[in-house]
N, C-alpha and C positions, 0 to 999 in steps of 0.2 A: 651832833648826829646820834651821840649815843642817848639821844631820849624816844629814838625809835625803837620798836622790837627787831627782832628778826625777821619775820614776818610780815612786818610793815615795810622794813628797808628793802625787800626783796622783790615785795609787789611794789614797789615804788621805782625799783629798776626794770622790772618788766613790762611794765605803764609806761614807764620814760620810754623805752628803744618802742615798743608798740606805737607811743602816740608822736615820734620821732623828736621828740627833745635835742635840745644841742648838747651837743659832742660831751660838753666839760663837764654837763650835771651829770650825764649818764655814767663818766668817767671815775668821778665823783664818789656815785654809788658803788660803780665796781671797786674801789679802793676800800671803801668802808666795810664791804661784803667780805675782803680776800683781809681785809685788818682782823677781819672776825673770826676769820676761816673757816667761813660760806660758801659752800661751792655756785662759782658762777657759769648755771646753762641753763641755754634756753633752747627747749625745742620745739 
C-alpha cells in the first residue's frame, strides 16, 4: 500500500465509498489513511 501517494490513497477511498465498494476495501483504505495520520472525511 505504501507505493501509493497520499493523494492517490485518499482519492481511492473516496472512489471506493462513491462507487460503493465492499465494506473490507473501503476499510482497508481507512486503516492505511489513519496508519498515516490522514484525516478521514468526507463531505
Amino acid at each position: 500500500m505504501h507505493s501509493l501517494s497520499d493523494k492517490q490513497l485518499f482519492d481511492s477511498y473516496k472512489k471506493g465509498i462513491e462507487l460503493n465498494l465492499d465494506k473490507e476495501f473501503i476499510d482497508l483504505l481507512e486503516k492505511e489513511l489513519k496508519s498515516r495520520g490522514l484525516e478521514v472525511e468526507i463531505a
